[in-house]
N, C-alpha and C positions, 0 to 999 in steps of 0.2 A: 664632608657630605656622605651619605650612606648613597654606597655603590648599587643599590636595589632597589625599587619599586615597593612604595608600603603595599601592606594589604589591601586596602581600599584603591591605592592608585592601581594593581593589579587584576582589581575585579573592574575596574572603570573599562582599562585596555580591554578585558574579555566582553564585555558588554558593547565595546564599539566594536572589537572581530566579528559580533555576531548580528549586532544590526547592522553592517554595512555587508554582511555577506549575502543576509536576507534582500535588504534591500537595495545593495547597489554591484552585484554580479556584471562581473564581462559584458552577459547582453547588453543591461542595462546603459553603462559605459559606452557601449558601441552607439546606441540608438541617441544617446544624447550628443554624442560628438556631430550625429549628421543633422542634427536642428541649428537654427539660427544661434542661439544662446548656450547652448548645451548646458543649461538649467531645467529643474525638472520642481514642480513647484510640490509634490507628492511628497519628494525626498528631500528636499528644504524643511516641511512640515514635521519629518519625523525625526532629522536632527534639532529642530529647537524643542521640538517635544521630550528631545534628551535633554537640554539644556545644553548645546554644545555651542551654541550662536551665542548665548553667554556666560560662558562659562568661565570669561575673562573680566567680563562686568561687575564690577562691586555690586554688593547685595543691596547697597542705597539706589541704585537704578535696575533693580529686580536680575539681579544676573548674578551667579552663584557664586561667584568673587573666589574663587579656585587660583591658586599658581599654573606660573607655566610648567611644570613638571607633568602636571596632572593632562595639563594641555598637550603635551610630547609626547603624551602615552596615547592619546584619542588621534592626536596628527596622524603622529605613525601609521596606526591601522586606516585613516585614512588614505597613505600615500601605498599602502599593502593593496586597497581597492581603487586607487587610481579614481577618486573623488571626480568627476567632473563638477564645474559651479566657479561659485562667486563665496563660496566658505572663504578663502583666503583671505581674497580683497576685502571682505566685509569686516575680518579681524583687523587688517593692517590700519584699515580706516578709523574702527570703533577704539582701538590704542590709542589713534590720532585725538580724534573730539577726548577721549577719556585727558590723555595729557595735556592741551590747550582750550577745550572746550570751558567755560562758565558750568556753574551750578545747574543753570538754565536751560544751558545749550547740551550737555550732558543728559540731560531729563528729556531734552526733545529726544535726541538722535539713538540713545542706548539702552533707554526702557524699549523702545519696539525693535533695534537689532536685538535685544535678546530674548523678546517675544518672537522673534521668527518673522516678524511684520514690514522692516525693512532691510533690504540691501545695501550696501554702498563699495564705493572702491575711492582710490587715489590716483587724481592724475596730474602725476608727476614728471614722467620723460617728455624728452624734445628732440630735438634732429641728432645730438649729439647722441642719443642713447644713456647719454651716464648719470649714475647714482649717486651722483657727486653735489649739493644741493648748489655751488659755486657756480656750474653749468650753465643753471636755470637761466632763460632769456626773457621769458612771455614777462613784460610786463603789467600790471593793475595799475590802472590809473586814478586816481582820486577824484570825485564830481561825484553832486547832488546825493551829500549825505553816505558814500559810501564809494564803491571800488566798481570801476567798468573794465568789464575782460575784452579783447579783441587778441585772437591768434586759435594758435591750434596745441593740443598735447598728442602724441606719440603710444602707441603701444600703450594704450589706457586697458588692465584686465575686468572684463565682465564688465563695460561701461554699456554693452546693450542690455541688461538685464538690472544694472542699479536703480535703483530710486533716488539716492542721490550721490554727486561726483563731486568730491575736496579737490579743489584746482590746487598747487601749490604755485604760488606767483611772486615776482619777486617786487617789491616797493622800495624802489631807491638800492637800499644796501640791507635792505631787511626783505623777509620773508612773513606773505599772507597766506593765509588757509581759509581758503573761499568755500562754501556749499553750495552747491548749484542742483536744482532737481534736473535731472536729464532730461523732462517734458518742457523746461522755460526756454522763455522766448530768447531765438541768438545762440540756443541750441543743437548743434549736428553731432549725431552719431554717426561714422561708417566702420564698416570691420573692414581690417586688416588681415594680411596672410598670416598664417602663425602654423609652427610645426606643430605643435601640440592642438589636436580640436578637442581636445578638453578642458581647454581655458583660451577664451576667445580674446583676441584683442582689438582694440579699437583705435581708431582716430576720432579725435573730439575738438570740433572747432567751434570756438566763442565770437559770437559776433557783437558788437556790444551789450553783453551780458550786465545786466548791475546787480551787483552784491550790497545790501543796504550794512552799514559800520554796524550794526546790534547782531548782524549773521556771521560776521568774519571772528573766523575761530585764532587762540592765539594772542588776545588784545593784550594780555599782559606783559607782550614784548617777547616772549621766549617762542616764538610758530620755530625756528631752527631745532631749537632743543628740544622741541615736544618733536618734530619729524625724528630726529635724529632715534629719541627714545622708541618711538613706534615703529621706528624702519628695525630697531634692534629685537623688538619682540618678535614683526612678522618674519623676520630672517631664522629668529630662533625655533618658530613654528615650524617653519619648510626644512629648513634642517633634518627635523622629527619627521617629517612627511617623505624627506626622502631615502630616511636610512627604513623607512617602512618599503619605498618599492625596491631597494637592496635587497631587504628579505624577501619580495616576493620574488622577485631574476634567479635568485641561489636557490631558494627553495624548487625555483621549477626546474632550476638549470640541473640539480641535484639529483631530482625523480625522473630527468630524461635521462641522465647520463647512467642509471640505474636500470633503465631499463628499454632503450635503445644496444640493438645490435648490430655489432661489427664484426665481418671475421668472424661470425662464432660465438662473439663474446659480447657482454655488454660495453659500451665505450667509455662506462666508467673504471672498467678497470685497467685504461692507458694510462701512465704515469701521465704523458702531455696535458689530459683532460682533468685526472687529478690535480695537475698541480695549480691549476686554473680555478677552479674550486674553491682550492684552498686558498689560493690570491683573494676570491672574491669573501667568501668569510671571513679572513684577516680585514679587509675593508669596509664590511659592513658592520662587526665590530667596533673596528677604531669610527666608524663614524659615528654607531650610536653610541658610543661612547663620549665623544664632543658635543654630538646636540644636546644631551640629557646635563652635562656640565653644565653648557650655553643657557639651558631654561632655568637649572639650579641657581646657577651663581645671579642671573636676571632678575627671580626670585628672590634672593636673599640680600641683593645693592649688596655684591661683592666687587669690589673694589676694579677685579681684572675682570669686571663681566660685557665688557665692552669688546677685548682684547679675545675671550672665552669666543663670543656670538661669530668673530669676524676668523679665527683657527677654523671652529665648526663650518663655517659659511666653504673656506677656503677648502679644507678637506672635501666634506660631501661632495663639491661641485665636481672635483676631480672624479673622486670613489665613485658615484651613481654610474657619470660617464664611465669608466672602465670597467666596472661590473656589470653593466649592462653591454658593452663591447666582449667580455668574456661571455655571457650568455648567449648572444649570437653565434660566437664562436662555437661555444660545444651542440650548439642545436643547430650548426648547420647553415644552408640554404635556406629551412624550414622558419628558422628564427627569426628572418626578416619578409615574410611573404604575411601578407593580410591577413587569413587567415586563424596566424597565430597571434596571442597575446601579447606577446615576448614585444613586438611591434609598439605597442601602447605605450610601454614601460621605457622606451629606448627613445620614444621624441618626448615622452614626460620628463627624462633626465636630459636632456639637449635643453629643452625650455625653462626646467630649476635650475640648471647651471646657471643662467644668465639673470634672472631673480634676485631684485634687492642685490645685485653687484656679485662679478665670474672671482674666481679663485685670483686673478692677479690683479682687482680690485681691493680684495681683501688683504692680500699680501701685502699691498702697499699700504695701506690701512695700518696695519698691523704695525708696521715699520715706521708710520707718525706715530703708532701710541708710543713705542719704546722708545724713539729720539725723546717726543716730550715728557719722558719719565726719567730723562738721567740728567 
């Protein structure tokens, strides 16, 4: 692989630095964290006017059918402005319909997400929390021509702001991919507490919901391997997203310690402070370094891109949290008071850690692919 960003995929990244600067600043970030949804429909508008809603969409369902490379470079400067929204959920989703969806069902759900027109998320967790599709309990039961829900899903992201919710449910010893509009009847949304108010979470209880057999995504037998596939794309995006707030913690951590006094002197020129620093570069680094592998190898059905997504997953989770733990450290008292930003960036890495499965999820992951490879 070429260890650089083409040209084009470099003018892409400067194009998303600077429309998310214009339009999605601190304030902005602040103001949506304290609404119900912390969606903002202005700045929805002007990312699909980028074509960033789909930019993952094949060009047969009007979406600009771009790699995930291209996509790591747009995340990034994402996770550098601390995105508030349903951007995530809507990608994790649209992989989903894109890999078990029909011709059909693909034409409903991925011409209008990459028109900007609809939302969607996955709800997936349950009491247990885990990522593990095994876990799963809520069952679908079968009657009058299709699948009836009754239970509840967990920590569903940006489920008050979707238009529609993929239940993942299980049928016997297989797995279903329901669509549910979050307005049908047998429908509850409530939110949940979550560290992050920049990606809201929800509980979603189905009360006999019916899914008619022509909506259930998947038919072809494989809803496992298409989640599986989709859970590897959206992991591989967050990845991108979060070696972007690594560079924003260093970069500020860097201009404080430059120009912050102590003694006399600036605080960067303690060794203690420096060396901290330099921990944090060495980590933001090696981690963009893993995601941009993780989207390549994704990209290109290399062989260990499974093995690639779940390293990078496992790394960053760690890296963000301690880079962001070094950032507080060199700013102080200051680093954790409202106020400052530093704050934002520090429950944004508390809540990607646990995202699509924590670093000793992955671990063990990692540890079935190499048992089943020898």
């Amino acid at each position: 692989m070429d260890f650089d960003l083409s040209k084009p995929q470099k003018l892409l990244k400067e194009s998303a630095r600077a429309l998310l600067a214009r339009e999605c600043g601190a304030g902005r970030v602040r103001e949506l964290m304290e609404t119900e949804t912390a969606h903002d429909e202005g700045l929805w508008r002007a990312l699909a006017e980028q074509g960033w809603t789909g930019l993952l969409v094949p060009e047969a369902q009007g979406g600009l059918g771009l790699g995930l490379v291209e996509m790591a470079a747009v995340a990034e400067e994402m996770g550098r402005a601390c995105l508030p929204g349903a951007f995530l959920s809507t990608l994790f989703a649209a992989a989903l319909v894109e890999r078990a969806g029909s011709a059909e069902q693909r034409a409903k759900y991925l011409e209008p997400i990459a028109a900007g027109e609809l939302k969607a998320t996955v709800a997936l967790l349950e009491e247990s929390a885990s990522w593990d599709a095994d876990a799963l309990k809520l069952e679908a039961s079968r009657g009058g021509g299709g699948f009836n829900l009754k239970g509840r899903k967990l920590f569903v992201p940006d489920a008050g702001v979707a238009d529609v919710l993929v239940c993942v449910a299980r049928d016997g010893d297989s797995l279903v991919l329901l669509p549910v509009a979050r307005g049908a009847e047998g429908v509850t949304v409530k939110p949940m507490p979550s560290m992050d108010a920049t990606r809201k979470l929800y509980e979603v209880r189905f009360e006999g919901v019916s899914v008619a057999e022509s909506y259930v995504l998947g038919a072809d037998g494989d809803a496992r391997g298409a989640l599986q596939g989709a859970s590897e794309v959206a992991t591989a995006v967050l990845c991108a997203e979060m070696v972007g707030g690594m560079q924003w913690v260093l970069d500020t951590t860097v201009e404080y310690a430059k120009t912050r006094q102590q003694f006399g002197r600036p605080v960067g020129s303690f060794q203690a402070v420096q060396h901290m620093c330099a921990d944090m570069l060495l980590m933001t680094e090696s981690a963009r370094s893993a995601a941009y592998y993780a989207a390549w190898a994704l990209t290109e059905r290399d062989p260990s891109a499974r093995a690639a997504v779940s390293v990078a997953k496992a790394y960053c989770s760690d890296a963000y949290r301690e880079v962001a733990n070094r950032g507080v450290q060199v700013h102080g008292g200051i680093g954790f008071t409202w106020e400052h930003d530093l704050q934002l960036y520090y429950k944004r890495s508390k809540s990607s850690e646990t995202l699509f499965g924590d670093a000793t999820f992955h671990r063990e992951r990692i540890a079935r692919l190499v048992m089943s490879d020898e």
